[in-house]
LUMNU-319570 format. One line per 3 residues: for each residue x, y, z of C-alpha. Coordinates in steps of 0.5 Angstrom, whole numbers, plus 500, padded with zeros to 3 digits. Layout:
REM residues N
X:Y:Z ~ ...
***
This chain:
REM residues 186
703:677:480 ~ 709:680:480 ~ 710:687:475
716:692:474 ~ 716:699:472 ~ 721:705:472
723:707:477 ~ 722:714:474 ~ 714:712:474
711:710:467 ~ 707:704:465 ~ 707:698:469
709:692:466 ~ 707:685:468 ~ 712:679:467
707:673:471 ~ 700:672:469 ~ 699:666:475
691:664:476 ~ 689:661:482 ~ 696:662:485
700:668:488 ~ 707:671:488 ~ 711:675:493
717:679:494 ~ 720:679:488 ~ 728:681:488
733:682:483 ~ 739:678:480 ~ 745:681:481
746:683:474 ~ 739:685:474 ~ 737:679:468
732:676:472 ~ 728:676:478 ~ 726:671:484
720:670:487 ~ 717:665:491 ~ 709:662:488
706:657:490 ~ 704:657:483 ~ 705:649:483
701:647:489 ~ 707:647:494 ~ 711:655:495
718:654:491 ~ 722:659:490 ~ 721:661:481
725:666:477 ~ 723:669:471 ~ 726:675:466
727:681:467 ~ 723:683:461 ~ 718:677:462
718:670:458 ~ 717:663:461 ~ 718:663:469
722:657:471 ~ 721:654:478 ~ 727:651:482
724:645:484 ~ 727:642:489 ~ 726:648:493
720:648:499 ~ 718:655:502 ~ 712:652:506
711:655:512 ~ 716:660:512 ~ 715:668:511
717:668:503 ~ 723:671:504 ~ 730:671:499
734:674:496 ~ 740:673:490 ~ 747:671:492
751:676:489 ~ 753:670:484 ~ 747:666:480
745:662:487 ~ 739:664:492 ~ 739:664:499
731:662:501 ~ 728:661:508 ~ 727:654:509
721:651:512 ~ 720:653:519 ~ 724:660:520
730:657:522 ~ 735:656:517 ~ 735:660:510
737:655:504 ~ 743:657:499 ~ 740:654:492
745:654:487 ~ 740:656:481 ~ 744:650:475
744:645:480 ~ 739:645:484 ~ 744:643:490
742:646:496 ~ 747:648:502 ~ 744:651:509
747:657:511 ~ 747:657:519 ~ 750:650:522
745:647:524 ~ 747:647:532 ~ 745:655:531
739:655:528 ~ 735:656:533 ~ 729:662:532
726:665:526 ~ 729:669:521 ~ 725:674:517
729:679:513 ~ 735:678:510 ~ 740:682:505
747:681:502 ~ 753:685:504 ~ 756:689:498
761:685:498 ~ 756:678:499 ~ 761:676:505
756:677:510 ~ 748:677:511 ~ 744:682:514
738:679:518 ~ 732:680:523 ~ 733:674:528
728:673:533 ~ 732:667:538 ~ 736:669:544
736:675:544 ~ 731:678:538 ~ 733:684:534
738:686:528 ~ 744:680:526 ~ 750:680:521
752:673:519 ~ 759:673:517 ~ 759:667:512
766:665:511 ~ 769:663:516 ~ 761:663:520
760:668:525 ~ 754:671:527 ~ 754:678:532
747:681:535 ~ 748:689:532 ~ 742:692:536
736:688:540 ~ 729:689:538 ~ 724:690:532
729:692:527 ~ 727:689:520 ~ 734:690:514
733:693:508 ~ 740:695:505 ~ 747:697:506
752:703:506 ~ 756:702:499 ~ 762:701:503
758:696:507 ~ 760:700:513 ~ 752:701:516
745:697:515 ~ 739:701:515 ~ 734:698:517
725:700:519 ~ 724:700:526 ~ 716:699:528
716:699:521 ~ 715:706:522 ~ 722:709:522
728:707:517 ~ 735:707:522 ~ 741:707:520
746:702:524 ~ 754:702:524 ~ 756:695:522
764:696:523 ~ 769:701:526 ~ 772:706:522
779:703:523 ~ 775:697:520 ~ 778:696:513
***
């Protein structure tokens, strides 16, 4: 089940109450009303989301996140970006719609996607990408581009203010901090 507390400690609140289903890797909308998970609460994993402060949790039902590692994360917009089945690609969900777009061309997706967080500015994505060459990427996504920053096991969990550097865990002991842009980089 997927529950919210105070960062400052206190009691926990539980926002799903799932039988016979599980729930993963809860993230936020970006005007922190609501949050996303993936459950297969329906049978199939799809991509749920639910109130901030509980209530009814609301499938996108469209969305397939079988065989994938349940990864997503909120668009800085009201869509979501999921993996789709297999790894290879993540899935742009607009929530009203249910309209699906994939985010890499389909000629590139190649490898396993993992991790992934949006820019500050939402104009890039931050991913582990095992293909080529596995490590830590940035997808540009308007135009699309994509560049290797450093090779290895190096997993993104967030992004300088300034969208300067990633931090990212290294053999999921270390947290790193890795330069994206030059300093004449505007």
């Amino acid at each position: 089940n997927i529950f919210k507390m105070p960062a400052t400690g206190g009691e926990p609140l539980q926002l799903t109450f799932l039988k016979d289903a599980w729930a993963s890797n809860p993230a936020w909308s970006p005007d922190g009303q609501r949050i996303a998970f993936i459950s297969n609460q329906s049978g199939i994993p799809k991509v749920w989301t639910i109130g901030a402060n509980g209530g009814t949790a609301q499938a996108l039902e469209r969305t397939d996140a079988s065989k994938t590692h349940n990864q997503l994360a909120w668009w800085p917009s009201s869509d979501i970006v999921y993996q789709q089945p297999g790894n290879q690609n993540l899935l742009r969900v607009h929530t009203q719609t249910n309209q699906e777009i994939p985010i890499i061309p389909p000629d590139r997706a190649t490898g396993s996607i993992v991790s992934l967080i949006f820019a500050p500015d939402g104009k890039k994505l931050a991913v582990h990408w095992r293909r080529d060459e596995a490590g830590l990427w940035i997808i540009s996504l308007e135009p699309y581009s994509e560049t290797l920053l450093q090779s290895g096991d190096l997993y993104p969990v967030g992004w300088s203010p300034d969208g300067r550097y990633v931090y990212a865990i290294r053999r999921g002991r270390e947290i790193v901090k890795v330069q994206v842009a030059t300093p004449t980089d505007v």
